[in-house]
ZAFIDO-213938 format. One record per residue (C-alpha): residue number from 1; residue in three letters; chain; x, y, z. Coordinates in steps of 0.1 Angstrom, whole numbers, plus 5000, padded with zeros to 4 digits. Layout:
<drentor i="NUM" aa="ALA" ch="A" x="X" y="Y" z="Z"/>
...
This chain:
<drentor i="1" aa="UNK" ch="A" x="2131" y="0575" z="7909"/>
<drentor i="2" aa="UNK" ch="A" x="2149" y="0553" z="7882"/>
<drentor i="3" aa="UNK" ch="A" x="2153" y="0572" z="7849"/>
<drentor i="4" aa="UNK" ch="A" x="2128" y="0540" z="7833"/>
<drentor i="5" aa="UNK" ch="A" x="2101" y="0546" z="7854"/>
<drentor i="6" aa="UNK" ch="A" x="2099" y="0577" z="7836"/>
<drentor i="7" aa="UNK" ch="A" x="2093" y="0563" z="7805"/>
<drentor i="8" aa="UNK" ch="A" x="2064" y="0547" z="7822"/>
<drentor i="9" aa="UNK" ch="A" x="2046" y="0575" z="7833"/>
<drentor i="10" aa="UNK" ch="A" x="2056" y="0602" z="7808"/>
<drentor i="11" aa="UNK" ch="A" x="2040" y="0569" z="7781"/>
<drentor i="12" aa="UNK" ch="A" x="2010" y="0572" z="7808"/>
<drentor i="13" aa="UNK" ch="A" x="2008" y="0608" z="7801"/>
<drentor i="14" aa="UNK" ch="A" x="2008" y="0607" z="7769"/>
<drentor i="15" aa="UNK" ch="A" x="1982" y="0579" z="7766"/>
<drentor i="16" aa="UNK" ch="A" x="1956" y="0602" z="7790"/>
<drentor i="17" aa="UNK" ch="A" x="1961" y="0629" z="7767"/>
<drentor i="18" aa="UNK" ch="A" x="1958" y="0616" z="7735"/>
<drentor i="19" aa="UNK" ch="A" x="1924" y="0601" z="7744"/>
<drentor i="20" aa="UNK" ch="A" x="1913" y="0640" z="7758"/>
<drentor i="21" aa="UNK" ch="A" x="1922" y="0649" z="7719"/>
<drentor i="22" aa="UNK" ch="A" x="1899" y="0625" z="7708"/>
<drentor i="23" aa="UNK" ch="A" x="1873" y="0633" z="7730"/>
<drentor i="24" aa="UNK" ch="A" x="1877" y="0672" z="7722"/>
<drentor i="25" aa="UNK" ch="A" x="1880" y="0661" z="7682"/>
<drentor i="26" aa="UNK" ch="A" x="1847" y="0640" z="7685"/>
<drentor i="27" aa="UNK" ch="A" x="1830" y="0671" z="7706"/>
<drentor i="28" aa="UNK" ch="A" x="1841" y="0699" z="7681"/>
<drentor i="29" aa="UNK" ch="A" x="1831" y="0676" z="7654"/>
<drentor i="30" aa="UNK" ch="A" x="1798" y="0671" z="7667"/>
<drentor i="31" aa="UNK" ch="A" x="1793" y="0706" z="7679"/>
<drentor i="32" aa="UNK" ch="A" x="1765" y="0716" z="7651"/>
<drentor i="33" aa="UNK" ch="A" x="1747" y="0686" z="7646"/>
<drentor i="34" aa="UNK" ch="A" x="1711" y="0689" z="7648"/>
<drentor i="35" aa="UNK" ch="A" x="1683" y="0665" z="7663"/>
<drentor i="36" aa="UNK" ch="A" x="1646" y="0665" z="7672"/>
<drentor i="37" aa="UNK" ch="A" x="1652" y="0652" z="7704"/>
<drentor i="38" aa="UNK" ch="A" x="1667" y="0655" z="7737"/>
<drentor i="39" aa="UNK" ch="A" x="1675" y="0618" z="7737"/>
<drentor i="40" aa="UNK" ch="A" x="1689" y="0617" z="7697"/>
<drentor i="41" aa="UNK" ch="A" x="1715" y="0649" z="7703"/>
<drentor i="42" aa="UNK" ch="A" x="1745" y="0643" z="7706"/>
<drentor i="43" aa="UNK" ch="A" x="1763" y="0653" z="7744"/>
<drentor i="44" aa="UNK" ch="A" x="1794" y="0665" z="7752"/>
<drentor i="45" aa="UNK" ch="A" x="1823" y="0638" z="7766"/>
<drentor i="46" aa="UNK" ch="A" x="1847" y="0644" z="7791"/>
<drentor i="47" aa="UNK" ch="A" x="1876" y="0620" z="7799"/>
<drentor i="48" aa="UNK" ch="A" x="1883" y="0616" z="7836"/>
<drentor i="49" aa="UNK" ch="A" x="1917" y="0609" z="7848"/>
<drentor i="50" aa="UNK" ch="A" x="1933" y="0598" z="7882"/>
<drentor i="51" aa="UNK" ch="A" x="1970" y="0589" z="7893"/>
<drentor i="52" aa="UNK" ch="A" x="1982" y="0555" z="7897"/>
<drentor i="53" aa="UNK" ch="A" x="1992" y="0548" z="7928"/>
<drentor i="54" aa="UNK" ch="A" x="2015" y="0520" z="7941"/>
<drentor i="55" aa="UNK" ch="A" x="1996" y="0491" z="7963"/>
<drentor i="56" aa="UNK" ch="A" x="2003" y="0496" z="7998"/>
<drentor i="57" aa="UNK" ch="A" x="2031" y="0469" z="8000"/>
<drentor i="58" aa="UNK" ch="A" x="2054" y="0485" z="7976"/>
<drentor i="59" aa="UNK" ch="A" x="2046" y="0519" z="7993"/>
<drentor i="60" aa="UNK" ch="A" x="2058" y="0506" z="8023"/>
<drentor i="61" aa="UNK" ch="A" x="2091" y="0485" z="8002"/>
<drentor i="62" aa="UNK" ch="A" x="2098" y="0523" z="7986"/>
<drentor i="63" aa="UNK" ch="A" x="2100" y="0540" z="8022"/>
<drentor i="64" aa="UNK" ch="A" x="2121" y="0518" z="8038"/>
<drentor i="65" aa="UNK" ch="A" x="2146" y="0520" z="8008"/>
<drentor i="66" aa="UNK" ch="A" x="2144" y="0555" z="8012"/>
<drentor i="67" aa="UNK" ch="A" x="2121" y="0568" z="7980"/>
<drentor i="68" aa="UNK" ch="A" x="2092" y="0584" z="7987"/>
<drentor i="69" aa="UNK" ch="A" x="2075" y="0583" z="7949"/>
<drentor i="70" aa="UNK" ch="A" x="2043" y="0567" z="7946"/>
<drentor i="71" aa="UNK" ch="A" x="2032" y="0573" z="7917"/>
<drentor i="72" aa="UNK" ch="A" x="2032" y="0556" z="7889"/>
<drentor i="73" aa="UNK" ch="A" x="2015" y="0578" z="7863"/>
<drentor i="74" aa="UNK" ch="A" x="1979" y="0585" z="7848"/>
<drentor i="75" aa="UNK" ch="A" x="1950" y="0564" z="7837"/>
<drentor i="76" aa="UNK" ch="A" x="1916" y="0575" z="7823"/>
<drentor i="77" aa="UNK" ch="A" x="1889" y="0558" z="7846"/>
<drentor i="78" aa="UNK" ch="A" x="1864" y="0567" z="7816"/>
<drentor i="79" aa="UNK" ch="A" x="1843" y="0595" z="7795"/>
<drentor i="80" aa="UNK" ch="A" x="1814" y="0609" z="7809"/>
<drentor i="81" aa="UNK" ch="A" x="1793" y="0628" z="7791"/>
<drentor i="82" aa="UNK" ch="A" x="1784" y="0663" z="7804"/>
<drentor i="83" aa="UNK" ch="A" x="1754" y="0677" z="7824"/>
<drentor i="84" aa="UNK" ch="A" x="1755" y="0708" z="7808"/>
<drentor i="85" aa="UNK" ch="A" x="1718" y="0718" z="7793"/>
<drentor i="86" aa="UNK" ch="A" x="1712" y="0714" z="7760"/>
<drentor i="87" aa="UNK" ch="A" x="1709" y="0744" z="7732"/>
<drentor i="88" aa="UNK" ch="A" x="1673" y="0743" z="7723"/>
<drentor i="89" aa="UNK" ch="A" x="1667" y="0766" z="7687"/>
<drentor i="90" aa="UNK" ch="A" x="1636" y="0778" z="7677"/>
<drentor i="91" aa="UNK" ch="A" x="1638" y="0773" z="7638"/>
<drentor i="92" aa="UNK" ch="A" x="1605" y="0761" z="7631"/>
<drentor i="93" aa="UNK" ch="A" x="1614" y="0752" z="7590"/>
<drentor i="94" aa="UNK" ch="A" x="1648" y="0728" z="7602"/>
<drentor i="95" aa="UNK" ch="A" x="1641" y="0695" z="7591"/>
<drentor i="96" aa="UNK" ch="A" x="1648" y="0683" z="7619"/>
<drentor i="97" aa="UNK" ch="A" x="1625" y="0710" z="7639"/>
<drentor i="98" aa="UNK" ch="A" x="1605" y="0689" z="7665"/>
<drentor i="99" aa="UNK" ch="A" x="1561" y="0698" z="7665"/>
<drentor i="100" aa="UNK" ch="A" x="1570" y="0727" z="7688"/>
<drentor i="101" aa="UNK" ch="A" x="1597" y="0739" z="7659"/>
<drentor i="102" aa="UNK" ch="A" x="1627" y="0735" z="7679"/>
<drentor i="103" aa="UNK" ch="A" x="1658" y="0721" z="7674"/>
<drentor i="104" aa="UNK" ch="A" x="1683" y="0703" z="7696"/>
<drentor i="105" aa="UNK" ch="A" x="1720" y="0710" z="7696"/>
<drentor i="106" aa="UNK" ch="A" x="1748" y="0696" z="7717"/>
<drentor i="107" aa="UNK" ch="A" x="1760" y="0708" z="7745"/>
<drentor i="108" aa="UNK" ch="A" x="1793" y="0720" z="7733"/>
<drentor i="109" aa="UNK" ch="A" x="1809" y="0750" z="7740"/>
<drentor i="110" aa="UNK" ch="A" x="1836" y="0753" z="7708"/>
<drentor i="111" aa="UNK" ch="A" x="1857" y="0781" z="7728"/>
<drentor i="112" aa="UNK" ch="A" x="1859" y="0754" z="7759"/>
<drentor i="113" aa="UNK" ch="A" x="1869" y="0730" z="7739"/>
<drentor i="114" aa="UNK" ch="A" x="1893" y="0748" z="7717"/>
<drentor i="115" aa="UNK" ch="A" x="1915" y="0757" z="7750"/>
<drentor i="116" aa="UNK" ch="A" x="1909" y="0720" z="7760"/>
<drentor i="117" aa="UNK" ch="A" x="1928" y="0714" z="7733"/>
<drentor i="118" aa="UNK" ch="A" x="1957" y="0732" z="7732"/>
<drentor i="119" aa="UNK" ch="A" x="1961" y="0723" z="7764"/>
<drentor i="120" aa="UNK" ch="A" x="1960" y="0687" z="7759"/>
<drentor i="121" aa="UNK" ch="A" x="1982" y="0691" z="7730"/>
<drentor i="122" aa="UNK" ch="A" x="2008" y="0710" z="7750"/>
<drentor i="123" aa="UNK" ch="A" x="2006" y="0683" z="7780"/>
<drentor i="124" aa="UNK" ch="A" x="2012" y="0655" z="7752"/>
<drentor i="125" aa="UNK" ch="A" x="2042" y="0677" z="7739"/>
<drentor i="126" aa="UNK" ch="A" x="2057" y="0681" z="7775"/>
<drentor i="127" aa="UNK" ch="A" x="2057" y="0647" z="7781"/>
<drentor i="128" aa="UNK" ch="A" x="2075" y="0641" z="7748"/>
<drentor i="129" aa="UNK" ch="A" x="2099" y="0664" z="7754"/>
<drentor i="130" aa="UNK" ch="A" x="2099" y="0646" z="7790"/>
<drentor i="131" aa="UNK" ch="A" x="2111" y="0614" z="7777"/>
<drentor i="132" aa="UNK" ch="A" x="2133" y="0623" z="7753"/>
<drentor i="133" aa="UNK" ch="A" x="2155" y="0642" z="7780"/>
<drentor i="134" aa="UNK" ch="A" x="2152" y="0613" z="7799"/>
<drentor i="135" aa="UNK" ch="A" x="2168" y="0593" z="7767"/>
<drentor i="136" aa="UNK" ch="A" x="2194" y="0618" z="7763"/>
<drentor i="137" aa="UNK" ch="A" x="2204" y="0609" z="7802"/>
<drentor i="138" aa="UNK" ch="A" x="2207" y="0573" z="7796"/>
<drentor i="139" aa="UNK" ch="A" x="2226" y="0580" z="7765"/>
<drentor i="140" aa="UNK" ch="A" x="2252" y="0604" z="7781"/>
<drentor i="141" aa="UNK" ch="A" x="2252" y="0580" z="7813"/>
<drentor i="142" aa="UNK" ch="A" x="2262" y="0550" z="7789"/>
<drentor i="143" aa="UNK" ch="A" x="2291" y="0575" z="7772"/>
<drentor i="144" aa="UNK" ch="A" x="2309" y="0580" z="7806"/>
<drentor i="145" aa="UNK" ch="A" x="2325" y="0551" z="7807"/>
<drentor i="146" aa="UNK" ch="A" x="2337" y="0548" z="7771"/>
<drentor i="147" aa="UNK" ch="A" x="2361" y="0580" z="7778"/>
């Protein structure tokens, strides 16, 4: 694999997991708010990711040059909002307390998302620290000849 492509995916990385921070920030953010109903509350969203994957004709290209990487990095196919049920409260004086005097919260579970993100965060960090080794590389690489 050529040091660039590197770049390339460790900028993929960091792109897939900036958008689970978000995702996790808007969840967290949301995880309190009341509504009177089911379809008003807010829901929890979940980013899913897959690999990029090289077409089959530069698979093929790769192999008989003798690399076998065919990957190209990550991409979020979307955010889905979760299936989990809802948190129904009985608190009949809310405001927003619906005739039967519950309330709806989301379907957020604040320690879930808390290790959601620190893991994103230290995925985003790892890729940092991905590229910038793959900088320092280069760098040393363009040094050997000026000796």
């Amino acid at each position: 694999m050529s040091l660039d492509r590197i770049f390339d995916i460790a900028g993929s990385g960091m792109a897939a997991q900036s958008i689970r921070l978000n995702t996790t920030a808007s969840n967290i953010a949301n995880a309190n708010s009341a509504a009177s109903s089911e379809d008003e509350v807010y829901r929890a969203k979940k980013p899913i990711f897959s690999a990029v994957q090289l077409d089959v004709m530069q698979q093929m290209e790769m192999a008989i040059n003798g690399q076998d990487d065919a990957s190209r990095g990550v991409q979020v196919d979307g955010v889905v909002e979760s299936e989990a049920p809802l948190d129904m409260r009985y608190e009949p004086h809310h405001p927003k307390a619906n005739d039967d005097g519950y309330v709806m919260y989301p379907n957020v579970n604040i320690v879930e998302e808390m290790a959601n993100m620190i893991s994103a965060s230290r995925s985003y960090q790892t890729n940092v620290q991905l590229a910038e080794s793959a900088k320092n590389m280069l760098n040393k690489t363009l040094q050997l000849g000026q000796r």
